[in-house]
C-alpha positions in Angstrom: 67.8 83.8 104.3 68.0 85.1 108.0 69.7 82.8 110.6 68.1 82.7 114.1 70.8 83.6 115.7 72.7 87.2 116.6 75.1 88.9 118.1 73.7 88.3 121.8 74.4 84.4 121.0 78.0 85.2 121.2 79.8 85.3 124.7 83.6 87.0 124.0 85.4 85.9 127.8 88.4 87.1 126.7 90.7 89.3 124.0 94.7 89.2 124.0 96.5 90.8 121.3 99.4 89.0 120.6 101.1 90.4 117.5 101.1 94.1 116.8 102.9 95.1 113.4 101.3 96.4 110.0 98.6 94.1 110.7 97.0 92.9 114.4 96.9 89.2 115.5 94.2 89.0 118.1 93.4 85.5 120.1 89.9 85.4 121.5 88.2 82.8 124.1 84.4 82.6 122.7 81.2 80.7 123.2 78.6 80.8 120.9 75.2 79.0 121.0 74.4 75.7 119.6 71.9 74.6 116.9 70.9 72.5 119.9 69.7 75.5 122.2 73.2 74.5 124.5 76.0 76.9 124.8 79.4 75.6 123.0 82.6 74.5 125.2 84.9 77.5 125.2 86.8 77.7 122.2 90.2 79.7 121.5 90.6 81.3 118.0 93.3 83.6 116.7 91.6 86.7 114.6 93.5 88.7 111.9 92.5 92.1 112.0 92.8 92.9 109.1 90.2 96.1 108.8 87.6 97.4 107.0 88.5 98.3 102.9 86.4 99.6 99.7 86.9 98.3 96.2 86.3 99.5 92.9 85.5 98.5 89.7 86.6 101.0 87.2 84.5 101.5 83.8 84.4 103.5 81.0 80.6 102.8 79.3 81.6 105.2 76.4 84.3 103.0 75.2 83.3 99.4 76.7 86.4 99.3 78.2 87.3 98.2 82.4 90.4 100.0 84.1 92.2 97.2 86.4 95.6 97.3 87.9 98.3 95.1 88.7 100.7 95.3 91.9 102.7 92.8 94.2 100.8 90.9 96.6 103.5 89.5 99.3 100.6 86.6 100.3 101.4 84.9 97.1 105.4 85.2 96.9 106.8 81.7 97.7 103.3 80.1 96.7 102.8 78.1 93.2 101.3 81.5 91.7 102.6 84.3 90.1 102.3 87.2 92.7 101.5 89.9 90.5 98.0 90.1 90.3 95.3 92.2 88.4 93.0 93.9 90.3 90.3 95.9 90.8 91.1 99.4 92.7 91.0 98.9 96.5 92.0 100.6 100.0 91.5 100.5 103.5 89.1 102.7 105.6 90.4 105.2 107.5 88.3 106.2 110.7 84.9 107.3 110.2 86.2 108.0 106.7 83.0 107.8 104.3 82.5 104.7 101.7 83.0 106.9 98.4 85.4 109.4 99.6 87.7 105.9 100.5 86.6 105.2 96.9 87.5 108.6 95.1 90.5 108.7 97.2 92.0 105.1 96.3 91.0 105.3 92.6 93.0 108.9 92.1 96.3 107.4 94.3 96.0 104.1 92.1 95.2 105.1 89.0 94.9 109.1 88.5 91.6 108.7 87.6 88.7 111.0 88.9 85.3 108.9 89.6 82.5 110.8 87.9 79.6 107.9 89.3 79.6 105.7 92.0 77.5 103.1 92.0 77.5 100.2 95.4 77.4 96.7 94.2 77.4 94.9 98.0 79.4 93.9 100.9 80.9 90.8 102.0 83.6 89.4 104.7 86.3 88.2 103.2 87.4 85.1 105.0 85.6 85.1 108.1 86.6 82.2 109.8 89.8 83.6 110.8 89.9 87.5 109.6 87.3 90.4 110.6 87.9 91.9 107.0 84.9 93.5 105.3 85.1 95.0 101.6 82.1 97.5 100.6 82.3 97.2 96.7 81.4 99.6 94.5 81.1 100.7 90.4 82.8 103.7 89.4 82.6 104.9 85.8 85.9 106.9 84.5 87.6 107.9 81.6 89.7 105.2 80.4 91.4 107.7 77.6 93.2 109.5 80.5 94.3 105.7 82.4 97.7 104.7 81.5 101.7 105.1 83.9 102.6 104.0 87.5 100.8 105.1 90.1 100.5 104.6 94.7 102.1 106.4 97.3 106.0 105.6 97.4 105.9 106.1 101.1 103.5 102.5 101.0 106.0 100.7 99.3 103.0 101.0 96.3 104.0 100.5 92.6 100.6 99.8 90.6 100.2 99.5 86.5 97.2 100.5 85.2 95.9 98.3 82.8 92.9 98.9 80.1 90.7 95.9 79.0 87.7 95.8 76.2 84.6 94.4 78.3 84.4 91.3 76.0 88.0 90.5 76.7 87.3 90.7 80.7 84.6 88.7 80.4 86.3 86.3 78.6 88.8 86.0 80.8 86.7 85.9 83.5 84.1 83.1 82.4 88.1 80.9 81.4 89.1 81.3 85.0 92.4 84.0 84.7 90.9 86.2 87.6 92.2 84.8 90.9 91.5 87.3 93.7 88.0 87.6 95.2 86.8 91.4 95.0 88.0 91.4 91.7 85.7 88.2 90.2 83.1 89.2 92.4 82.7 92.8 91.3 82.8 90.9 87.5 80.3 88.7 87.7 77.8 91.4 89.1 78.9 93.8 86.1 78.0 91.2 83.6 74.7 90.7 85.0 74.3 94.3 85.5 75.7 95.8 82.4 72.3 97.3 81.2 71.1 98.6 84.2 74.6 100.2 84.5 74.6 101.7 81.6 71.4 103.5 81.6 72.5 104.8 85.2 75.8 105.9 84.1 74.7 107.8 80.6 71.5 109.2 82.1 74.5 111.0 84.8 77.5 111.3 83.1 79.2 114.4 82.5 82.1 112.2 79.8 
């Protein structure tokens, strides 16, 4: 479904950056065109930039089995939930840096793991009222034999567990409601409608 509108419907009058730490708080002064025809009234709107990341979903077709990992996420601590959470494989782009070398790179610093195919499932923005955050998901397959220990970069503060799950127990889990971050349930539900067509891919090109 196409919308009518584009980028040229957008006026940007101004930009300020008004926090600058591990992350960038940006406030922007916009206009953007009505359904009417009209132009809005200027609006003010703080924007997170938070980046552009790539996210993997680990699997191992030879032994049904899906290669997660678990970490601390500091935007849960304080909240109701538990803010451990289990994951699929992510990382931020570096500058002109391409899609599956991100993806090769994040899933050997997270897990060990060398990809052997790479599959894209889609992109999406991940809160896009308020954050400019895009995640480019993609399938990997791996050996889940060799996944197992503690893995991330110290110097990041990272301390990741690698966890193994049977592809009947993920789905399980994820058709009860135990996933709770978006790339990760996403990246799921496309797997369980794709699991056919991802395993032909992956056995006609594996080297396993």
């Amino acid at each position: 479904m196409n919308s009518k509108f584009d980028g040229s419907d957008v006026k940007i009058l101004k930009k300020k950056v008004v926090y600058q730490g591990h992350f960038q708080l940006e406030q922007w002064k916009v206009k953007f065109r009505l359904f009417n025809g009209n132009w809005s009234a200027t609006q003010t709107r703080e924007i997170f930039e938070r980046g552009e990341a790539v996210g993997i979903l680990l699997v191992d077709i030879h032994r049904d089995q899906l290669v997660l990992i678990e970490q601390f996420r500091v935007g849960i601590a304080g909240k109701t939930g538990n803010p451990w959470l289990i994951e699929i494989v992510a990382g931020v782009i570096d500058k002109n840096e391409p899609l599956e070398q991100v993806a090769r790179r994040e899933t050997k610093e997270e897990t060990g793991l060398e990809i052997n195919n790479l599959y894209p499932i889609c992109d999406y923005w991940v809160s896009p009222g308020a954050s400019s955050e895009r995640v480019y998901l993609f399938c990997g397959q791996v050996d889940a034999q060799c996944a197992k220990g503690i893995h991330g970069l110290t110097d990041e503060g990272e301390d990741i567990r690698v966890c193994v799950l049977n592809l009947n127990v993920a789905y399980h889990l994820l058709n009860q409601g135990k996933f709770n971050n978006s790339s990760t349930i996403i990246a799921l539900q496309w797997l369980q409608h794709n699991e056919q067509k991802m395993r032909k891919a992956f056995l006609k090109n594996s080297n396993l």
